[in-house]
DOVEXNU-857639 format. One line per 8 residues: their letters; for each residue z, y, x of N, C-alpha, C. Coordinates in pm, whole numbers. Each point is the difference from the previous one (the first is absolute). Layout:
a	Z/Y/X/Z/Y/X/Z/Y/X  ...
//
This chain:
xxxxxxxx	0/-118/84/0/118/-84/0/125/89  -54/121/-37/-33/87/59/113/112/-21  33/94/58/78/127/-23/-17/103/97  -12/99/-66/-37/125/78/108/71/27  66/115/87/78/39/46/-5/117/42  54/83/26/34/89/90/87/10/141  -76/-51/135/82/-52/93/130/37/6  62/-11/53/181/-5/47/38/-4/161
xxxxxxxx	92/72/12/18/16/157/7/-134/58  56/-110/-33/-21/-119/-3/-119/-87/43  -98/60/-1/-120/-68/-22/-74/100/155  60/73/55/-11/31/111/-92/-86/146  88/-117/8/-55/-92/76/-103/-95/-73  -73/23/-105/-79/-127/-96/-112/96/13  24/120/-26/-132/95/8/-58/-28/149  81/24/91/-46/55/157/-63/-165/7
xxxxxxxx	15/-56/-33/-65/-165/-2/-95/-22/-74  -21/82/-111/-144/-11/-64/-89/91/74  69/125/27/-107/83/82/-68/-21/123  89/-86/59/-48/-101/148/-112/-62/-56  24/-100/-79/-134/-134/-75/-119/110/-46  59/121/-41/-171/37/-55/-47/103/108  93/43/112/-102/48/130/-13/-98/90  75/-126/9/-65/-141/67/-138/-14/-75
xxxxxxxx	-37/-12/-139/-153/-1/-59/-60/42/23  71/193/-5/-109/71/-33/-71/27/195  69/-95/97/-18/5/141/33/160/70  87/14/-38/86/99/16/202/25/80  -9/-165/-21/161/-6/11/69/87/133  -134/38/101/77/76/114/34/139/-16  -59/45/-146/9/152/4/149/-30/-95  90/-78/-41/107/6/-33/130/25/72
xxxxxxxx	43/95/-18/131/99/19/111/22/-46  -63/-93/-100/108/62/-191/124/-123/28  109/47/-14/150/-83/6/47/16/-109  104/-125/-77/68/13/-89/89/123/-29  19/29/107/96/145/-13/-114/124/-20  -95/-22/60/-77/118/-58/-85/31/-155  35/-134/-36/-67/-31/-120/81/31/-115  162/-46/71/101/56/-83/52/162/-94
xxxxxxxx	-25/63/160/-11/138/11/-43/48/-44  -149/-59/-28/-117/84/-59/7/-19/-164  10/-133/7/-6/-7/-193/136/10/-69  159/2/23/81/39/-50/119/46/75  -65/77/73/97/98/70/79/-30/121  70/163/41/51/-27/181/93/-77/12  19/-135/-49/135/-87/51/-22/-2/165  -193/-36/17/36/-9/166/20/120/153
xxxxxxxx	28/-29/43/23/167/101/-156/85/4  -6/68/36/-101/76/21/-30/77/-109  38/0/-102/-78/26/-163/104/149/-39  -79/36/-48/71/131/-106/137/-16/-75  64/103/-29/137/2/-72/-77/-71/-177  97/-61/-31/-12/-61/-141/-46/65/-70  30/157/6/17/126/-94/-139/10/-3  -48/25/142/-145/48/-20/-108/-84/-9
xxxxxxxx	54/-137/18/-129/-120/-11/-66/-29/-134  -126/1/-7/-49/-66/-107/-99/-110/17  4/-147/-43/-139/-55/61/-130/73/-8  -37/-48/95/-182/35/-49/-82/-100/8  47/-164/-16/-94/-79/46/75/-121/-101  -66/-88/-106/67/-46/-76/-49/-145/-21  87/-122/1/-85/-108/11/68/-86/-166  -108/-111/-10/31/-84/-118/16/-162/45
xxxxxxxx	47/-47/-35/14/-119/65/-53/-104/-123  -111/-158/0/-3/-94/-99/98/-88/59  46/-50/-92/134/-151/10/-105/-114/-84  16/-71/106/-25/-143/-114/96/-80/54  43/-55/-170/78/-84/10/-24/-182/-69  3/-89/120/-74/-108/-50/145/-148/15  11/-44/-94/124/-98/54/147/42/12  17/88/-23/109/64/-4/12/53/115
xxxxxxxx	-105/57/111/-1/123/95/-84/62/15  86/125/0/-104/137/-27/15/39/178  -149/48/5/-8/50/101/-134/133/17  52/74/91/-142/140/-9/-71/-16/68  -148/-60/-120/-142/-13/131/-104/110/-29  44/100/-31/-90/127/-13/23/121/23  -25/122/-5/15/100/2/-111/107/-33  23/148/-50/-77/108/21/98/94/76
xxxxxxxx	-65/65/81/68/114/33/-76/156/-17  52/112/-64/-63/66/-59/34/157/44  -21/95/-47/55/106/-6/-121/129/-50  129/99/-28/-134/115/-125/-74/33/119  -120/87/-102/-120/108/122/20/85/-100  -113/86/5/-30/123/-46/-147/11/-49  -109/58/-93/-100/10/-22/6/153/-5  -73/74/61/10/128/-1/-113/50/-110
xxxxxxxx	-102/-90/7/-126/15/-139/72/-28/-93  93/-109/-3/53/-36/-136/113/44/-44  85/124/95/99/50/15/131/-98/-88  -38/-115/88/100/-116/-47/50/-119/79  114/-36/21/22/-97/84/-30/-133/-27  -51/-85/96/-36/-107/-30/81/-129/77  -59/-112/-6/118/-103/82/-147/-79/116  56/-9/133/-49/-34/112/64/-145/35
xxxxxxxx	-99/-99/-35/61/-148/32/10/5/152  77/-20/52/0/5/193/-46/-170/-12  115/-103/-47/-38/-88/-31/7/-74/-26  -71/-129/-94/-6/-88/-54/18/-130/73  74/-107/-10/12/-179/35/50/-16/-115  -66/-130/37/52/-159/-27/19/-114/40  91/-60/33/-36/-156/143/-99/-67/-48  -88/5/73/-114/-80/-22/-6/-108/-85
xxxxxxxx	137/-146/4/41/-93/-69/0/46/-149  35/147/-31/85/25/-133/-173/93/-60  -87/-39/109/-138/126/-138/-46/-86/-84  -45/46/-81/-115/-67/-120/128/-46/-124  76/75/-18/120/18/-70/48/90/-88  -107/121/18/-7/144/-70/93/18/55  91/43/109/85/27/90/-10/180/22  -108/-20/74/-74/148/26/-66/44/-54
xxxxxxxx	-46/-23/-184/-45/13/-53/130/130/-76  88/-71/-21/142/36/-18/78/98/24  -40/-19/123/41/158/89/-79/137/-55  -133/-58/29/-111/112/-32/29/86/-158  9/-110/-73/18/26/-177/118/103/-17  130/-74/83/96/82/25/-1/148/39  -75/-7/120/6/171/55/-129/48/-89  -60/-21/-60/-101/96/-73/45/6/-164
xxxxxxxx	123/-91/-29/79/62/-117/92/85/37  41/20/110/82/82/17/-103/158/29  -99/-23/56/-73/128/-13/-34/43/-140  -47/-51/-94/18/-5/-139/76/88/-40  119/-107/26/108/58/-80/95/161/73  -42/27/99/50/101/71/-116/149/61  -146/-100/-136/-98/131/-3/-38/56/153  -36/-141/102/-36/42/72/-115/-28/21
xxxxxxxx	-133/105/80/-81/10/1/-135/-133/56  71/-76/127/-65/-135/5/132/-83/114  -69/-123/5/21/-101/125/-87/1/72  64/10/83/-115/-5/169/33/-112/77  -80/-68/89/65/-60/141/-131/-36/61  -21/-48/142/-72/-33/71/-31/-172/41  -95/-29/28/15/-113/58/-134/-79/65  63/-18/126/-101/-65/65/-116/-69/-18
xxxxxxxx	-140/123/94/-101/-43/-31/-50/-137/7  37/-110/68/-24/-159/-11/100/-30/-94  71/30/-63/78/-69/-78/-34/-49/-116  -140/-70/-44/-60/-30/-75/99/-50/-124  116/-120/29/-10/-41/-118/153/140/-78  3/74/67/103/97/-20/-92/98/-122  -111/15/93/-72/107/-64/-84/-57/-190  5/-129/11/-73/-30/-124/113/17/-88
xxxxxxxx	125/-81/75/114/-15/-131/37/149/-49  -53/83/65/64/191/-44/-130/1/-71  -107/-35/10/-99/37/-39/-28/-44/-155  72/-130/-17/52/-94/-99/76/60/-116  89/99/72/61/72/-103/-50/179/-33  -93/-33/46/-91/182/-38/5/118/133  78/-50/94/-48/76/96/-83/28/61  -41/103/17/-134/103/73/50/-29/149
xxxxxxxx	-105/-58/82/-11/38/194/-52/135/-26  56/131/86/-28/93/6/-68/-60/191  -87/96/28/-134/-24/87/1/147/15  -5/123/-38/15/117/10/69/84/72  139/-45/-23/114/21/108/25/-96/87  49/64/165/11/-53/70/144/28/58  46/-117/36/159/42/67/-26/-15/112  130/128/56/47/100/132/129/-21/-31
xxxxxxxx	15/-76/161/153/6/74/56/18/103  133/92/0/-23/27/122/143/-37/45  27/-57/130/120/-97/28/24/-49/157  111/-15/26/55/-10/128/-6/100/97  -112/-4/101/41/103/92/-144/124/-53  -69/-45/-66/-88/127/-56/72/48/-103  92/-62/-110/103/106/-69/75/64/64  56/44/125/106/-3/117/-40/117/30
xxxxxxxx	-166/-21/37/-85/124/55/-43/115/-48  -21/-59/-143/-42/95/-137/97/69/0  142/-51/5/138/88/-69/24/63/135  -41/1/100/79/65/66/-120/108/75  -76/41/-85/-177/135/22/43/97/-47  25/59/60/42/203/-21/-63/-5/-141  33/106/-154/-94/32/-48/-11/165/14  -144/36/6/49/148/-5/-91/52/-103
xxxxxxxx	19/-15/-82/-72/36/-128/45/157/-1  -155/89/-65/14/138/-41/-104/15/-67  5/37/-67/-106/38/-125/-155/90/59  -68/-64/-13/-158/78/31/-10/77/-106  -104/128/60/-29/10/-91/-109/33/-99  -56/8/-98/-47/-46/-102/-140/31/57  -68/-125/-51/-139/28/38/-110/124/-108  -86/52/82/-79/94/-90/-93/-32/-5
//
């Protein structure tokens, strides 16, 4: 049986273990950084050192967890992890899947079907403008099952990132902005 959730600090170390398996897939696992404690931090606040006073924390990064429970043990083989954007055309916030699993063992289950239904009733119901997320251009059988449920491949836009020691470099370029002026 299936159940959807709203993760729990608890579930700390189950996430950082799904997120390993789907950048072990997605052949990615070396660009992982992410620790249970940072995962903690981020989705329900500064219990761990480094983090903001309680007062001023708010998440900004929000995950859901699926439970199936078969035999009398439940265990979490899924996840979305999510958080709002902004549409400035649509002067409306929208929700940004960062991202979607399932253990491979547990797909073809409506699992992640589940998730999806989930976060786009909650856009629904909270009148927000769309769902977004990305996903890898070989990721064929990723891309049919979104495609399965009415999603558009956008081909138009292209993603820009910028990270490690070229974010480092960017943040640390004089700006000296002054207003030109106006052309005649």
């Amino acid at each position: 049986m299936l159940t959807l959730r709203s993760a729990r600090r608890e579930d700390s170390n189950t996430l950082l273990n799904l997120i390993r398996e789907l950048a072990d897939y997605e052949k990615l696992l070396d660009q992982v950084d992410a620790t249970a404690t940072s995962l903690e931090g981020a989705l329900f606040g500064p219990r761990a050192e480094g983090f903001a006073p309680a007062a001023v924390f708010a998440p900004k990064v929000f995950a859901d967890v699926a439970e199936w429970t078969e035999g009398g043990t439940t265990s979490v083989v899924g996840f979305a992890l999510w958080f709002y954007n902004f549409s400035t055309f649509r002067g409306r916030h929208g929700l940004y899947l960062e991202d979607l699993y399932v253990r491979p063992e547990m797909r073809g289950r409506g699992i992640g079907k589940a998730l999806l239904v989930n976060l786009a009733r909650r856009c629904v119901d909270e009148h927000l403008a769309r769902l977004e997320w990305a996903v890898l251009d070989w990721n064929t059988p990723a891309r049919k099952f979104y495609e399965s449920l009415g999603a558009q491949g956008l081909t138009e836009w292209v993603p820009h990132r910028v990270t490690g020691d070229a974010l480092k470099h960017l943040a640390a370029q004089a700006t000296h902005a002054s207003p030109k002026p106006p052309r005649s």
